[in-house]
C-alpha positions in Angstrom: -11.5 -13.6 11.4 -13.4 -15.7 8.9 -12.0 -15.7 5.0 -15.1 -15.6 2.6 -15.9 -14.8 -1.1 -18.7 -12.8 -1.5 -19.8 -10.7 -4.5 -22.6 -8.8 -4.9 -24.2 -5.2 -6.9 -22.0 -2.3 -6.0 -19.1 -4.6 -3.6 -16.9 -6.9 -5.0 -14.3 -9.1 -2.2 -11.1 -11.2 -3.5 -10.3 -13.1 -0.5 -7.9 -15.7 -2.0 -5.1 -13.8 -1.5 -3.4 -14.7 -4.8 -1.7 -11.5 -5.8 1.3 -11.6 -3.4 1.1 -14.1 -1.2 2.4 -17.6 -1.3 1.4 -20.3 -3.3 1.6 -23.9 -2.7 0.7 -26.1 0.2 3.5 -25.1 2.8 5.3 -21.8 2.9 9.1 -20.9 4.8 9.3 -18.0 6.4 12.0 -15.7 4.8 13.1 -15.0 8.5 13.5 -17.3 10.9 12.8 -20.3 8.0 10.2 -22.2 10.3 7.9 -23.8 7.9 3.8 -23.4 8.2 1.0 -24.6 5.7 -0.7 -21.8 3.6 -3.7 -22.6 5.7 -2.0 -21.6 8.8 -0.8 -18.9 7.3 -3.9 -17.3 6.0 -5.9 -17.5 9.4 -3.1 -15.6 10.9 -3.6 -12.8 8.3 -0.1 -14.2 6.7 1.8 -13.2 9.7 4.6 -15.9 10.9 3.1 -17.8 13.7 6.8 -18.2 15.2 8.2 -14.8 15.2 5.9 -12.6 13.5 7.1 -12.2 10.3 4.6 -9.9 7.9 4.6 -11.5 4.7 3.7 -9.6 1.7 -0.1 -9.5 0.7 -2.0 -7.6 -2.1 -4.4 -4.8 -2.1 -7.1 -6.3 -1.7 -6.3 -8.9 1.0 -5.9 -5.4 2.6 -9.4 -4.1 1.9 -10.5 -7.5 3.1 -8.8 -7.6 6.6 -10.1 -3.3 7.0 -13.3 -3.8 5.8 -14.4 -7.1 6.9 -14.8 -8.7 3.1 -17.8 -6.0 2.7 -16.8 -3.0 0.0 -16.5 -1.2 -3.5 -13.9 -0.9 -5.7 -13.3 2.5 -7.3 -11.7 3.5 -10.9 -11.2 0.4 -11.9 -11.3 1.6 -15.7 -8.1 2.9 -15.3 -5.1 1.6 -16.8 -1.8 2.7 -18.0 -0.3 2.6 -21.7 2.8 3.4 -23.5 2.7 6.7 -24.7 6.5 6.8 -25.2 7.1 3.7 -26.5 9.5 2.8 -24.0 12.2 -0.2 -24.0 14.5 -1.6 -22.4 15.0 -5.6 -22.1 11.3 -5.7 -23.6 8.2 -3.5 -24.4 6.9 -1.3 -21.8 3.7 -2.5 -23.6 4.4 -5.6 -23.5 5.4 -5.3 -19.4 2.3 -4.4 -19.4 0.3 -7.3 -20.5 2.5 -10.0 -18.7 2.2 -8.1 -15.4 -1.6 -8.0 -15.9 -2.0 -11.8 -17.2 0.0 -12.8 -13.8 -1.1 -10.4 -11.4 -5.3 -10.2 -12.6 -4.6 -6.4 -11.4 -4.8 -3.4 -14.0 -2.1 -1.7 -12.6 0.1 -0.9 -9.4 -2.7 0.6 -7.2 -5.9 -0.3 -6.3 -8.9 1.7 -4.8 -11.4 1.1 -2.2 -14.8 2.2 -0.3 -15.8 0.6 2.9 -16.7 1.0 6.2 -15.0 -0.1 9.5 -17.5 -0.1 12.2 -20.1 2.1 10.5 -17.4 5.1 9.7 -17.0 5.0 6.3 -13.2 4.8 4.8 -11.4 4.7 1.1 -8.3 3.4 0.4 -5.5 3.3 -1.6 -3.6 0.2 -1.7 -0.4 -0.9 -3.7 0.7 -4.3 -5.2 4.2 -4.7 -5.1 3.7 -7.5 -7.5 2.8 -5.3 -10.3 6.0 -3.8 -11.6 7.6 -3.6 -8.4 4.7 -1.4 -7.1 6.5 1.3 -9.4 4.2 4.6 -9.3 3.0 6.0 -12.6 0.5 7.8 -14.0 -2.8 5.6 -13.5 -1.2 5.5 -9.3 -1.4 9.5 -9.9 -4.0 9.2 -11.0 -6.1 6.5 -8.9 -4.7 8.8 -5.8 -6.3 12.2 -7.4 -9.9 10.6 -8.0 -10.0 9.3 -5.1 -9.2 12.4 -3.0 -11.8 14.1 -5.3 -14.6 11.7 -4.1 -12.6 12.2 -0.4 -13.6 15.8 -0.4 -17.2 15.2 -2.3 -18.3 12.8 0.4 -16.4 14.1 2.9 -14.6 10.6 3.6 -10.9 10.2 5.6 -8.5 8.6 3.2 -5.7 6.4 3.4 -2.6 5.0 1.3 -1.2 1.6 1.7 1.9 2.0 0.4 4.8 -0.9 -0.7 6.4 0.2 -3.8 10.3 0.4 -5.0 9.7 4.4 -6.6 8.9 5.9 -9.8 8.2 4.0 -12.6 11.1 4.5 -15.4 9.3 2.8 -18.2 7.0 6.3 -18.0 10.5 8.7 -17.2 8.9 12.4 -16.4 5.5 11.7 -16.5 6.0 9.4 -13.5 8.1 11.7 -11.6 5.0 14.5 -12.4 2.9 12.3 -10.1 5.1 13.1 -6.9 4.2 16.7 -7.3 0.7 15.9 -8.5 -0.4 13.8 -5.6 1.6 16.3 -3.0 -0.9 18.8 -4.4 -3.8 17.2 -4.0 -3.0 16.1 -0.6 -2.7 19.7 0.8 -6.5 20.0 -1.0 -7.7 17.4 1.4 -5.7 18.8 4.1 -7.4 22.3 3.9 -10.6 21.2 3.8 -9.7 19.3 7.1 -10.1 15.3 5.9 -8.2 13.3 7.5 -5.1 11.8 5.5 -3.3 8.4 7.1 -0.6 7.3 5.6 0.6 3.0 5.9 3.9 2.1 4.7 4.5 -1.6 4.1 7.5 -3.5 3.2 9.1 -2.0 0.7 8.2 1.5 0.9 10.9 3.4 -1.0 12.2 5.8 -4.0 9.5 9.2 -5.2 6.8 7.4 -2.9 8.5 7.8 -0.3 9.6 11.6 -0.8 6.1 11.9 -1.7 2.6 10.6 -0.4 4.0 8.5 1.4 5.1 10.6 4.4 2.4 13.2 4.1 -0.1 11.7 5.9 -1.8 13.4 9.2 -0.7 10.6 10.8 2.3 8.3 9.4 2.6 4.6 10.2 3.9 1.1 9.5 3.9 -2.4 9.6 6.9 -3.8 11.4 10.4 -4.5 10.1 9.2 -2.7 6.6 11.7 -1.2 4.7 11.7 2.3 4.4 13.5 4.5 2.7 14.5 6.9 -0.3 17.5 5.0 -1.6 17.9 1.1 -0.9 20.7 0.5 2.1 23.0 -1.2 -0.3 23.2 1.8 -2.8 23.7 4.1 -0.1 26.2 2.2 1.8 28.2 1.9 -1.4 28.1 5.9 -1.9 29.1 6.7 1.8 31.7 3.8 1.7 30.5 2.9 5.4 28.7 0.2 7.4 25.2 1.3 8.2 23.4 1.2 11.5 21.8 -1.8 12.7 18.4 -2.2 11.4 18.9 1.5 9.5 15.6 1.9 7.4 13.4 -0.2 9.1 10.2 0.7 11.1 11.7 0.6 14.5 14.6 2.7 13.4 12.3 5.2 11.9 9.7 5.2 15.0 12.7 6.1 17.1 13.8 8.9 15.2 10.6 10.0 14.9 9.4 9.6 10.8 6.7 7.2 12.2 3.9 8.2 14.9 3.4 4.3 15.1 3.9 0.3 14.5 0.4 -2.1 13.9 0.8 -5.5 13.7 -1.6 -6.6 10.6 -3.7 -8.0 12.9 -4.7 -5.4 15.1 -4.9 -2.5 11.7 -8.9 -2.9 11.7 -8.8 -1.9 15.4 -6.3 0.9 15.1 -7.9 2.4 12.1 -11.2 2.5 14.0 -9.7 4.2 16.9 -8.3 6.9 14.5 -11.3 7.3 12.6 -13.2 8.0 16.1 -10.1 10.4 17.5 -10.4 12.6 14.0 -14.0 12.4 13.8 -14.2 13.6 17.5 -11.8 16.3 16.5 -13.7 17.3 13.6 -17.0 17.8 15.6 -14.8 20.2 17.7 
């Protein structure tokens, strides 16, 4: 796969992959600590060439691998504020502004319309690097446009998820988006649009008792973390040693949360196949 930059009326590509992947010359892989050049890393879709390690990347390093560097960003006048004023070790507002001066994102979730193979797709996609990936209300309600121009256009839709929960800073009005998206979802789902749901590493807190596991079909990158609660908080409740590999993908798959595991490489492929399976279906 060719890495480009290409901008034009109406589609707009950020291949640099600057928003969570590593910077520098040479990167170590947080797993088996072989080190690779950033170079290397990028042609392999920032997967470890040694033992296949899926590093972080953004949302739009997403849209680029699905749709082939070719597609249009949606809502992107959306951003969130402090309504409540909120503080803890500093200003929600002020959160805010040094997320968005590091990150060149506007919030936690950006959205996407493309096409993979001529079959047209939009996606959701979350940066863990803004804020933890924490859900508020401009994720709510990013997620809520974008089902609305799912069931104008009559487009599948599908959330890349990687997020550590509900966004305190925003306290209720966060939480309100759990039942807000779960709402819309079942709107898609009765006008028979297909919904896939992607959980990357982390996936955890109201996403995951939300949007997260909703999806027609439900599936994730390997070795992500999944979960409600983190293993360390719910190992101290239960005062006992957790199962080998509890939360992650595999564990899931087995116990059947997940219909599936894609390596990042082969997700363009995958998503086409299901895009054909539901379209077939819908013709039915």
């Amino acid at each position: 796969m060719g890495w480009f930059n290409r901008l034009k009326d109406g589609i707009q590509t950020a291949t640099k992959f600057k928003k969570e992947a590593p910077d520098g010359l040479w990167h170590k892989c947080p797993k088996c600590a072989a080190t690779h050049t950033v170079k290397e890393l990028k042609e392999n879709v920032f997967i470890c060439p040694k033992c296949d390690y899926h590093i972080r990347i953004g949302s739009h390093d997403y849209f680029d691998i699905v749709f082939g560097g070719k597609y249009e960003e949606l809502f992107t006048d959306l951003v969130s504020k402090d309504f409540l004023e909120f503080t803890d070790l500093k200003h929600y507002k002020d959160r805010l502004e040094a997320s968005k001066k590091k990150t060149g994102l506007k919030d936690s979730m950006s959205v996407a319309h493309g096409k993979i193979n001529k079959k047209p797709l939009v996606i959701a996609a979350m940066d863990f690097s803004f804020i933890g990936g924490s859900m508020g209300s401009v994720v709510g309600e990013k997620i809520t446009r974008s089902i609305n121009y799912c069931r104008e256009h009559r487009i599948p839709f599908m959330i890349i998820s990687k997020s550590g929960g509900a966004r305190m800073m925003e306290s209720a009005f966060s939480l309100m988006q759990m039942a807000k998206t779960s709402a819309k979802l079942s709107q898609l789902a009765k006008e028979g649009i297909p919904y896939f749901s992607f959980l990357t590493d982390p996936t955890t807190g109201g996403v995951t008792a939300s949007y997260a596991m909703l999806g027609d079909i439900n599936f994730a990158e390997p070795e992500a973390l999944i979960g409600f609660a983190g293993p360390r908080v719910i190992k101290e409740t239960i005062k006992r040693d957790l199962p080998e590999g509890f939360q992650r993908s595999e564990f899931l798959l087995d116990r059947g949360f997940l219909d599936f595991i894609v390596d990042r490489r082969n997700l363009r492929e995958r998503l086409d196949d299901l895009l054909t399976i539901f379209s077939l279906s819908d013709a039915a």
